[in-house]
N, C-alpha and C positions, 0 to 999 in steps of 0.2 A: 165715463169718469175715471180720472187717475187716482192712484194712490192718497194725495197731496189732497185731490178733490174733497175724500170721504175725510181726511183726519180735519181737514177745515171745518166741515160741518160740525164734527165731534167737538171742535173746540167752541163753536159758536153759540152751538145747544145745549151741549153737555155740561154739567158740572164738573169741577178738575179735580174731580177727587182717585182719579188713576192716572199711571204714568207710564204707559205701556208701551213698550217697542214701535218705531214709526215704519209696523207693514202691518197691512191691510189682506186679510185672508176673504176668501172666497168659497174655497172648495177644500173638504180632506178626505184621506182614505187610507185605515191601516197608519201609518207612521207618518205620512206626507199630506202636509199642506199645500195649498197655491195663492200666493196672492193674487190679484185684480190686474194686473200685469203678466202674468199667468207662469211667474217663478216659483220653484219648486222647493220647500224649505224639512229638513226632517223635525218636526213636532218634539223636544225633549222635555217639555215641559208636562204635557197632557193635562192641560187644565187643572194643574194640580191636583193632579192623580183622580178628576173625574172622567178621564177618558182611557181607563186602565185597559179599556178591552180595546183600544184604537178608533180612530175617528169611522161615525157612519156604518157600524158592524152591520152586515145585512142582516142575520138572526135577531141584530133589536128591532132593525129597522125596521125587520118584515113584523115584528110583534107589535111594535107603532101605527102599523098604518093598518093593521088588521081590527086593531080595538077602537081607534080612531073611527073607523066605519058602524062601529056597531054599539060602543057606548062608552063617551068620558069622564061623565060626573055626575053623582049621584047624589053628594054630600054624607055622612055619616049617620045622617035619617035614616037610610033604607042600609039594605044589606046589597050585593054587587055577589057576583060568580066569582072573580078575581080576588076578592082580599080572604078569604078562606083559603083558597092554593096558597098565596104568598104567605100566609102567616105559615102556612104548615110546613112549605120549602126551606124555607128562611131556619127558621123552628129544628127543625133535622140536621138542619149542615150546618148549625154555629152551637146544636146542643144546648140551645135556651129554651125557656120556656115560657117567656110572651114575647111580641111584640109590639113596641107601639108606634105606627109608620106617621111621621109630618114629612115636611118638605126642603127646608134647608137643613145644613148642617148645625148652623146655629140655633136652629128650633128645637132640633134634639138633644144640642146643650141644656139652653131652657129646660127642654120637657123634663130632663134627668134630676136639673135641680130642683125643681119642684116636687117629683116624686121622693128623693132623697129624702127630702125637707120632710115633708109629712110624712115616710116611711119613721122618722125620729121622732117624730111626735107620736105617734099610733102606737108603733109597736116598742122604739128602745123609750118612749119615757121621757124625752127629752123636754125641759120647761116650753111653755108657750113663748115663740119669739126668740129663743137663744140657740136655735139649732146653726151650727158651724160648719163649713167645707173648706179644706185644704185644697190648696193649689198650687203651682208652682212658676216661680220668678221666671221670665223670660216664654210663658205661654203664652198659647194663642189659638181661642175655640170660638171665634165669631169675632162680630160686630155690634150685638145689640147692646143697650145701654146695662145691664147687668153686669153682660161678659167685660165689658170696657173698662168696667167699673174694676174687677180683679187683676185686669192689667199690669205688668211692670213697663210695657211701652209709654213712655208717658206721650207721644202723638195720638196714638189711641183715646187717650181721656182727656187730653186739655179741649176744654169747653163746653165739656158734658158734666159735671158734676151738677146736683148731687149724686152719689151713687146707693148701689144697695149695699146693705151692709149683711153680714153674717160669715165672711171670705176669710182668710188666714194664706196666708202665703211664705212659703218655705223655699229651701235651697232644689230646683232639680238634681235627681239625682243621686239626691244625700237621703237613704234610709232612716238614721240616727236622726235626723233633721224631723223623720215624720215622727216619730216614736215620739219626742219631745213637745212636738206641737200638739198631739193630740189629748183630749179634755172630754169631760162626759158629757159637755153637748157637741161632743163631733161626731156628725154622723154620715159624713161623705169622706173621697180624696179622690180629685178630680186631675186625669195628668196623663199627657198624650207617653203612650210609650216610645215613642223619638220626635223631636221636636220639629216638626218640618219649618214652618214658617220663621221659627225660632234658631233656621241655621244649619238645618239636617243636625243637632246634637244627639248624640246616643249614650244614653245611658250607661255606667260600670255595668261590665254582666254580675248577674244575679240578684242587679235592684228591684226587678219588677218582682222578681220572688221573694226578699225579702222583705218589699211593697204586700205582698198580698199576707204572707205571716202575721203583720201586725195590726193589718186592719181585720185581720181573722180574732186576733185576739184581744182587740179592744172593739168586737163589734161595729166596724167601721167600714162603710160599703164601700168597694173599690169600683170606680167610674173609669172607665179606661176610652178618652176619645180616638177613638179609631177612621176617623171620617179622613183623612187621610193618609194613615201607614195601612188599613185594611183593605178588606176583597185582594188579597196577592200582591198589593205595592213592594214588600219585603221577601217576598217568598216564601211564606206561608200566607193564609187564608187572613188569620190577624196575625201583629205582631207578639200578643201576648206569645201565641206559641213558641216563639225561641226560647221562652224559660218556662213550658211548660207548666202554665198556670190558668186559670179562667178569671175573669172579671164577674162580679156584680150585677153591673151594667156596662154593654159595650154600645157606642153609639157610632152609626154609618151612616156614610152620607154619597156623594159626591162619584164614586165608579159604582153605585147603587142600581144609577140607569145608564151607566155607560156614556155620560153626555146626553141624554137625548132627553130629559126632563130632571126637576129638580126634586127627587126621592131622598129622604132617610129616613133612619129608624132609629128606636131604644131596644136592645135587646136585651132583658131583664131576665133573673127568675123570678116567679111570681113574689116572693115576700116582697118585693118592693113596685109594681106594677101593679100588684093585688089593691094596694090603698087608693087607688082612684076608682071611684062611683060615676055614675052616669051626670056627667055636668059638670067634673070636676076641671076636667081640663081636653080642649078638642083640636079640631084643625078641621076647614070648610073645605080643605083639596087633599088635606092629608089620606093614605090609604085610598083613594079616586080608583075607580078600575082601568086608565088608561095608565097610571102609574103602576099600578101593580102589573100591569100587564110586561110592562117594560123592566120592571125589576127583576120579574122572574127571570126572565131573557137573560137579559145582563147580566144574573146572578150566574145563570146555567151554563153561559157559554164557558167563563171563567175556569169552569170541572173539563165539561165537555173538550174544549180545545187548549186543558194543561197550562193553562197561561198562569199560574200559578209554581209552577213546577218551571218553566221556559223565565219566570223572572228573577229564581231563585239562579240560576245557572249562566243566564246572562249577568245578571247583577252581581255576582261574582268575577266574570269575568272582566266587565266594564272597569269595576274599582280595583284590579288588579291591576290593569292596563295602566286606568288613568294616575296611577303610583308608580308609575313605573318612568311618567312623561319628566325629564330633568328641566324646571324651569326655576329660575331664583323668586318668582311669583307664587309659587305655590306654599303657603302653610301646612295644609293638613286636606287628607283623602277622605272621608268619614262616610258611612251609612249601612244599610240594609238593602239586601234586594236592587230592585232600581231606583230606590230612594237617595241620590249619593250627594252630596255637598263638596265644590272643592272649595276650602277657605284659601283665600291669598294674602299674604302679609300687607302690613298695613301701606310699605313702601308702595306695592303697585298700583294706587290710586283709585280702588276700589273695582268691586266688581263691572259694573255697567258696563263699563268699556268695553272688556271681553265679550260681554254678552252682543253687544251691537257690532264687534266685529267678526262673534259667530255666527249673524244673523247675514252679515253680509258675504257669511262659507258655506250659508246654506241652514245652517242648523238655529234651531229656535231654542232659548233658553231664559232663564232670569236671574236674576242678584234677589238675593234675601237676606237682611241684616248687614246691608253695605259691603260687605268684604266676602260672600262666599255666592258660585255659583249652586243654583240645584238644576241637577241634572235628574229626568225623570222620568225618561221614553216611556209609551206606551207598553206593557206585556208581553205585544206582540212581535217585538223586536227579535233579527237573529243578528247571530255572531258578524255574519259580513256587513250588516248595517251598520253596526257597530263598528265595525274594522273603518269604514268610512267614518263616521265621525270622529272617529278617534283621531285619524291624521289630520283631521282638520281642527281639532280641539287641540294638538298638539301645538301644531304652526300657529297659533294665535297665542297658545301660553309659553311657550317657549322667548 
């Protein structure tokens, strides 16, 4: 079958609720895809930062197929070998002190607002039914009909109403904004530390620190979704670390397993993870010991092979470079790490274009918010990978 073959099917059976590039992958490794045709394309998207450590890592892979053999689900009835290690792994290297593992990243949104919620009831006091969470214009932490519901996207939510109510929504960004909104039933503020979907936007520096000041002093738990700037996408571990601050709750997802199953977590201190009792709230695959087997992995390689450290240095160098490309197309360079956004003025017709004509230099990317690409290679990228895409990302924006 060709290319043309498999998107036919896609169209026949599928629901069109994606609009994805017209190549058809097969096979990856490290930085490089192949499609069906057996073209060779560099990966800069990485699954939106679920494939941090590079496609097919043999380390997870071999941790996949080792637990795969010997036991995958047990349900949360019984206890597993696996989910003790990972809680204790996990636990050490982010400095928390619980965790609670489900499966999507949006599950973990979920799981946080529901802990949040009752954390306000139990412990701050909050009236029955009035507890409030802030969030911010232009986010984006799932699909499910809650999350949809505090959307500023409005394709997101036309058709799904009603929504849940309890949400407050403020300016990104803007400090002063949160000080103002908050009220003595607020007892969350939920707000990615760079907006990935939302455009690669980044924050003034020292918002996230002045973010955590004030939820310090009005009692107000700071939720920091990390399911896409974390596990090393920015070049630290999370992104909190550029300013030097901890989160509340930090919630992971997505390079959790590397690609190779769908893991996250809530990483909590206990005053807020503490309030769930047996029944309160679960997951039938969440914590599974074939997942945890593979998060370990995932997690480990991450130290193990510097890919943390290697994104910090490349992602430095890429947005220097790609700042440096002279095009009348280009807006604005923005990001973290390998998290980079190029926005293009409105005149060039929007992003797609580019992306479909990087796709046909080789390189794999996407448009987010009409007018900017993100650009997002896996970790494992070096400098001359990069030297190559660069010229080739040159000659299509220029």
């Amino acid at each position: 079958m060709k290319s043309e073959d498999y998107i036919r099917l896609e169209n026949k059976y599928g629901a069109n609720n994606y609009k994805p590039l017209d190549v058809v992958l097969t096979r990856g490794e490290g930085i490089w895809v192949w499609d069906v045709e057996g073209r060779k394309y560099m990966d800069c998207l990485s699954s939106y930062s679920a494939i941090n450590q590079g496609h097919c890592h043999p380390k997870i892979l071999s941790a996949l197929k080792q637990q795969a053999e010997k036991l995958t689900l047990v349900s949360r009835a019984f206890h597993s070998d696996q989910l003790g290690p990972f809680y204790e792994e996990i636990c050490q290297r982010t400095n928390s002190h619980s965790v609670l593992p489900m499966n999507s990243g949006a599950e973990a949104v979920e799981t946080a607002i529901k802990a949040v919620r009752k954390w306000g009831y139990q412990v701050k006091k909050v009236a029955p039914g009035q507890a409030e969470i802030i969030v911010c214009e232009n986010n984006f932490h799932g699909r499910t009909l809650t999350i949809v519901g505090f959307s500023t996207e409005e394709q997101y939510r036309d058709g799904y109403a009603p929504f849940t109510p309890g949400f407050k929504t403020i300016p990104f960004g803007d400090a002063e904004a949160l000080e103002a909104a908050i009220t003595p039933n607020t007892v969350g503020f939920l707000v990615e530390p760079i907006q990935g979907e939302g455009g690669v936007i980044v924050p003034p520096e020292g918002y996230l620190k002045s973010v955590r000041e004030i939820c310090d002093r009005n009692n107000v738990m700071l939720i920091l979704d990390e399911i896409q700037t974390g596990l090393g996408r920015t070049g630290k571990l999370f992104a909190e670390e550029h300013e030097g601050i901890e989160s509340d709750l930090t919630l992971v997802g997505k390079a959790l397993s590397g690609g190779f199953y769908p893991v996250s977590a809530v990483l909590s201190n206990k005053e807020v993870l503490g309030v769930f009792k047996p029944g309160d709230h679960g997951s039938t695959f969440g914590g599974n010991p074939l997942a945890c087997a593979v998060a370990r992995a995932a997690f480990s390689v991450l130290f193990e092979e510097k890919m943390i450290e290697n994104a910090a240095v490349q992602g430095d160098y890429f947005q220097k470079r790609l700042k440096e490309i002279k095009s009348p197309h280009i807006k604005e360079v923005r990001g973290k790490g390998l998290l980079i956004g190029v926005e293009l003025v409105p005149e060039a017709g929007g992003a797609r274009r580019f992306c479909e004509a990087l796709r046909d230099k080789g390189i794999l990317c996407k448009e987010t918010h009409t007018h900017v690409i993100r650009f997002a290679p896996p970790l494992v990228i070096k400098q001359d990978e990069l030297d190559w895409a660069l010229e080739r990302i040159g000659g299509v924006l220029v």
